[in-house]
C-alpha positions in Angstrom: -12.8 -29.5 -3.3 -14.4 -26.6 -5.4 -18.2 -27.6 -5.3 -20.2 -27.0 -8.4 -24.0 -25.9 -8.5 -27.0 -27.4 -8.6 -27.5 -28.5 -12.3 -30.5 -29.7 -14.3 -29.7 -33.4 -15.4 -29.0 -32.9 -19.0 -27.0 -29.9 -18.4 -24.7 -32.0 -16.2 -24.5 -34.4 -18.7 -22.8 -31.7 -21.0 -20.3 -30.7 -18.3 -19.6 -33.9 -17.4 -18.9 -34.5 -21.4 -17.1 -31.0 -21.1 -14.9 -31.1 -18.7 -13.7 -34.6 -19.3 -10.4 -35.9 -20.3 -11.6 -39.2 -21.3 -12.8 -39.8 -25.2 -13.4 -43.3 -27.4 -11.5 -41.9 -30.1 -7.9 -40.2 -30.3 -8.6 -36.5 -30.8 -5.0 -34.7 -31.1 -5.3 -30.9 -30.0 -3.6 -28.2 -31.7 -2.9 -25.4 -29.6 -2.2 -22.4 -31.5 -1.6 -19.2 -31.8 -0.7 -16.0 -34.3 0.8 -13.4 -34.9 -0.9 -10.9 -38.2 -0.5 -7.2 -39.5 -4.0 -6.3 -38.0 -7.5 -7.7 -37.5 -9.4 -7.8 -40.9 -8.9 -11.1 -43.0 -8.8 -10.6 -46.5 -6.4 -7.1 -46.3 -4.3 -8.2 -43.1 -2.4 -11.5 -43.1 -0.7 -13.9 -40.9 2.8 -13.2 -40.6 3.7 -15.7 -37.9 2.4 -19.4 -37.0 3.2 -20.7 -33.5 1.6 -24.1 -32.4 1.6 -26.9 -29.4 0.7 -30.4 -30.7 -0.6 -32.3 -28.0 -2.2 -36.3 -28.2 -5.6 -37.0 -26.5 -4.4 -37.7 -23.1 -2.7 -33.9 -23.4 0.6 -35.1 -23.6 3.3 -32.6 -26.2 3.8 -34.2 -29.2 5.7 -31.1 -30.6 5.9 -27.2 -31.3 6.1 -25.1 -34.4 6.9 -21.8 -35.1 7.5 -20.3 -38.2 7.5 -16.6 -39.7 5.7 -16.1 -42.5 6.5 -12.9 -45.2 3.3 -10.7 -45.9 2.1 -10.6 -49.8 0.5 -7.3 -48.9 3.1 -5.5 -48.0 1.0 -2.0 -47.6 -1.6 -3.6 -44.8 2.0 -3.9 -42.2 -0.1 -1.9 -39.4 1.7 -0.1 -36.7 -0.4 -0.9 -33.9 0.4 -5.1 -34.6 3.8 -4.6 -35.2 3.8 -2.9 -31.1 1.8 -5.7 -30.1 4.3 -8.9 -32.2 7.5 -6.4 -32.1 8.1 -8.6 -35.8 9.1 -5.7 -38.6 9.8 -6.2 -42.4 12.8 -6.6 -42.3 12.8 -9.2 -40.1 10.7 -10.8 -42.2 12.2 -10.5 -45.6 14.1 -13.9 -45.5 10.3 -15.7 -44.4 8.5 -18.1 -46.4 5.1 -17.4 -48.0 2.1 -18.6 -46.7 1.5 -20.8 -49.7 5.1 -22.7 -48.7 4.1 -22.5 -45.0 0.4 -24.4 -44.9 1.9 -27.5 -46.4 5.1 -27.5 -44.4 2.7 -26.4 -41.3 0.6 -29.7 -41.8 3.0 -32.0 -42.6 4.9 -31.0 -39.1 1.4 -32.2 -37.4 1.6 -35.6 -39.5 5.0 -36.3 -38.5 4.7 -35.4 -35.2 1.4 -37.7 -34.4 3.9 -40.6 -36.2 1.0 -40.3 -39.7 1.5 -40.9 -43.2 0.4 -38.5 -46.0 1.1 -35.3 -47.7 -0.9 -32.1 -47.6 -3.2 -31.5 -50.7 -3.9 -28.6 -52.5 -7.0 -29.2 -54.0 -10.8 -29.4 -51.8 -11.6 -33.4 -52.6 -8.4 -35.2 -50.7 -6.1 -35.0 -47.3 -8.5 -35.8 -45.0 -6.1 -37.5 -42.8 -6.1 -34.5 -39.9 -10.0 -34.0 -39.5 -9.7 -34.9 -36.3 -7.1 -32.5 -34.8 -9.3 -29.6 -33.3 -7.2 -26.2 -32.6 -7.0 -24.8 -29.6 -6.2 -21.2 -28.3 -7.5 -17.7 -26.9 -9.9 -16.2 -28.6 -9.2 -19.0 -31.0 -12.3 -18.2 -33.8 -9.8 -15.0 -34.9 -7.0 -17.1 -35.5 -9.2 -19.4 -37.3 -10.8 -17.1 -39.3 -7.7 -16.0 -40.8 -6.2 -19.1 -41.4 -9.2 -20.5 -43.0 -8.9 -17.3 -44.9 -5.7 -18.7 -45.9 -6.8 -21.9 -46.8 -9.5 -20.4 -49.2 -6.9 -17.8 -50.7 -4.6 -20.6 -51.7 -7.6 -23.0 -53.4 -6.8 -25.3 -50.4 -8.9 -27.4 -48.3 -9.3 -27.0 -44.9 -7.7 -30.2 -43.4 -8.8 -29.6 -39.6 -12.0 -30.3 -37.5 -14.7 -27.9 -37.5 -14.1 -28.4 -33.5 -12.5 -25.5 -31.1 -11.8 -25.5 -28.0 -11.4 -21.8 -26.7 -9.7 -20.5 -23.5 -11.5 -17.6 -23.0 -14.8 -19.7 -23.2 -13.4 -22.0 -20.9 -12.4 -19.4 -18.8 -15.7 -17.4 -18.6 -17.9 -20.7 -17.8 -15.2 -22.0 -15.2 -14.4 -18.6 -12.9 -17.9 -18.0 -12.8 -18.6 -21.3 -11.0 -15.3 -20.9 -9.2 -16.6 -17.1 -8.4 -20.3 -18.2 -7.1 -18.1 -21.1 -4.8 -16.6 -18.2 -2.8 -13.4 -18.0 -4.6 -11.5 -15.4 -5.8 -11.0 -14.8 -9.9 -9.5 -12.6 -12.1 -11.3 -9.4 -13.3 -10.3 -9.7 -17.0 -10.0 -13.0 -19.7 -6.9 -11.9 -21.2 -4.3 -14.4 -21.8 -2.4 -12.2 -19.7 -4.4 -12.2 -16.7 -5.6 -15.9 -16.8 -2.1 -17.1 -17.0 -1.3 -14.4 -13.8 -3.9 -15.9 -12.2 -2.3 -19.4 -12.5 1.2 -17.9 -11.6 2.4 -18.2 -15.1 3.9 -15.2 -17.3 5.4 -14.3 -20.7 9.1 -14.2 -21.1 9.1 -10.8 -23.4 7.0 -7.8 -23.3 5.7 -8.7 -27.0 3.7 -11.5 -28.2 5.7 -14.1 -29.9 3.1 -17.0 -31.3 4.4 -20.3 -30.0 5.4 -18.3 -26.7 1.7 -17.4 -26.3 0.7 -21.1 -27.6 2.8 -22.7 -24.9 0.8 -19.9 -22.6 -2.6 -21.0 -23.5 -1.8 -24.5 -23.4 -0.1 -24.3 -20.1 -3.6 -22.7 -19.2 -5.9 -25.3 -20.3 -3.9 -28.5 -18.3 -4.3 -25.8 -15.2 -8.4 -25.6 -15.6 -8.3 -29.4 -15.8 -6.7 -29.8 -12.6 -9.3 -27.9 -10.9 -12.0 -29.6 -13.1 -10.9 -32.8 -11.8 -11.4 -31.0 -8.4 -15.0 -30.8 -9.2 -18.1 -32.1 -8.2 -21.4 -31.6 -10.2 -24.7 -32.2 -7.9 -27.7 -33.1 -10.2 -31.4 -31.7 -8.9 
């Protein structure tokens, strides 16, 4: 049994809300992950889109991956291509992101069994507001997909919600860590997954790879946080 600290009552509310599994309403989580030609949104862009779909009770619904082919051709950095090992050429044959944000939302419709079409305007397609992304150091990928959204006068169809691994990861080894146990030094994807005896099939970072990763992650935190025990003052 991993014991948790003393908490204040309200507190413990808020990781009892937390690091429950149990909600009123269906709330589908989107793990995702991707791949882009460097770290600034608005002169990088997302060149690959790899997602986990998973219901409320965290069972897999579906996966996506899909490349995407740059628009600005001249922000193709060298130090993303060593990190996602995707080049131009590989890319050529891709989709642009303006085909791939419909297709990429209409994938989630059909794999949650819903009706609807995605919208290209700001007023309409509301029908995925609940579906909160998921992921590592999720607020970058966010960022430039919103980004995306914005670019391509489109509304953004998800929740304003996140849940975030490294967050997660940070709140959970630190009570793990004050319990006596033993946690990893770094919050890399990399290292959280080593820690949980879990690993990367290539040397590069391919995006549903590293969404499959993250999500194979989270369901391991909830097994210890179904372990836990919170003690109110």
């Amino acid at each position: 049994m991993v014991a948790v600290l003393p908490l204040s009552s309200s507190f413990s509310y808020l990781w009892a809300s937390l690091i429950s599994k149990e909600t009123k309403h269906i709330m589908p989580y989107l793990v995702m992950d991707l791949e882009m030609t460097g770290n600034d949104p608005g002169w990088h862009e997302i060149i690959q889109i790899g997602a986990v779909l998973y219901d409320d009770d965290w069972q897999e619904k579906g996966s996506y991956l899909q490349n995407v082919y740059p628009e600005n051709e001249e922000a193709f950095s060298r130090p993303a291509e060593e990190v996602h090992g995707l080049t131009m050429e590989e890319l050529k044959e891709a989709p642009m992101i303006y085909d791939v944000l419909p297709e990429f939302e209409n994938w989630i419709r059909k794999s949650l069994g819903r009706r609807g079409h995605a919208h290209s305007d700001f007023g309409f397609g509301k029908d995925l507001i609940d579906v909160i992304i998921c992921g590592q150091s999720v607020v970058n990928d966010i960022n430039f997909l919103r980004f995306a959204y914005l670019d391509d006068n489109r509304r953004w169809p998800f929740s304003y919600k996140m849940i975030d691994l490294h967050t997660t990861s940070y709140l959970v080894f630190r009570i793990m860590k004050k319990n006596g146990h033993q946690t990893p030094r770094r919050l890399s994807l990399g290292a959280i997954s080593e820690y949980f005896g879990l690993e990367r099939e290539t040397a590069t970072h391919n995006a549903l790879e590293d969404s499959e990763l993250t999500a194979a992650c989270f369901l391991e935190f909830f097994k210890i946080m179904d372990r836990m025990e919170i003690e109110e003052e």
